[in-house]
C-alpha positions, -999 to 999 in steps of 0.1 A, spaced: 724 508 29 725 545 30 740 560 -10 733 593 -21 692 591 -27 685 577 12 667 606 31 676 602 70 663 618 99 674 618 135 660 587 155 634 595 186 656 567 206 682 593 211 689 629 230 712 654 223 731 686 233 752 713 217 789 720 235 805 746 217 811 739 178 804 701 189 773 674 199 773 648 223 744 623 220 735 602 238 719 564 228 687 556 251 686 525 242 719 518 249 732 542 270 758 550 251 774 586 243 788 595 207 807 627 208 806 646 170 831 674 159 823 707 141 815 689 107 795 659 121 776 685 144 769 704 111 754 672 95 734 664 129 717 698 129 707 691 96 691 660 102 664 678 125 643 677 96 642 647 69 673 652 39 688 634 17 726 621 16 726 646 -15 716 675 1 736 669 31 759 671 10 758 696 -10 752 722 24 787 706 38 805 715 8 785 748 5 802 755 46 834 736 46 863 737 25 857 701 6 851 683 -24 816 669 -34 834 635 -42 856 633 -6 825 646 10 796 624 -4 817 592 5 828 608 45 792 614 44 781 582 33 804 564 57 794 586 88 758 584 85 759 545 78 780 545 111 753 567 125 722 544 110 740 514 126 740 526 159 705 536 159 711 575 155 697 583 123 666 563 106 653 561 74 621 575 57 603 560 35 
């Protein structure tokens, strides 16, 4: 369950490439592409390095025009979706 205290870092299962403002990754594992707009890109560049779901977000609302309350749930929902399919792992 990823809340506001998990720290998450990008998996090793997984490659990825910047196209413009966006990401595409790609699953190795399952061979699957995930495409990521400007925000999600944002978040994934941040994940290079271990963080927390609270300072995630705290730089999205820091670039983008958002609320900490809208953005610690999107966040919260994206990287679960993200942990799920293997993208993102947790640290202990």
């Amino acid at each position: 369950m990823v809340d506001a205290a998990t720290v998450l870092k990008k998996s090793a299962k997984q490659v990825s490439c910047n196209l413009d403002n966006e990401v595409a990754i790609l699953d190795l594992d399952a061979a699957c592409y995930f495409g990521l707009n400007e925000v999600g890109a944002f978040i994934w560049q941040l994940l290079e390095e271990p963080r927390s779901v609270q300072g995630i977000c705290d730089s999205v609302v820091e670039e983008f025009s958002v609320d900490e309350a809208t953005c610690r749930a999107d966040i919260v929902r994206f990287l679960s979706s993200l942990q799920q399919a293997g993208l993102v792992e947790g640290q202990a």
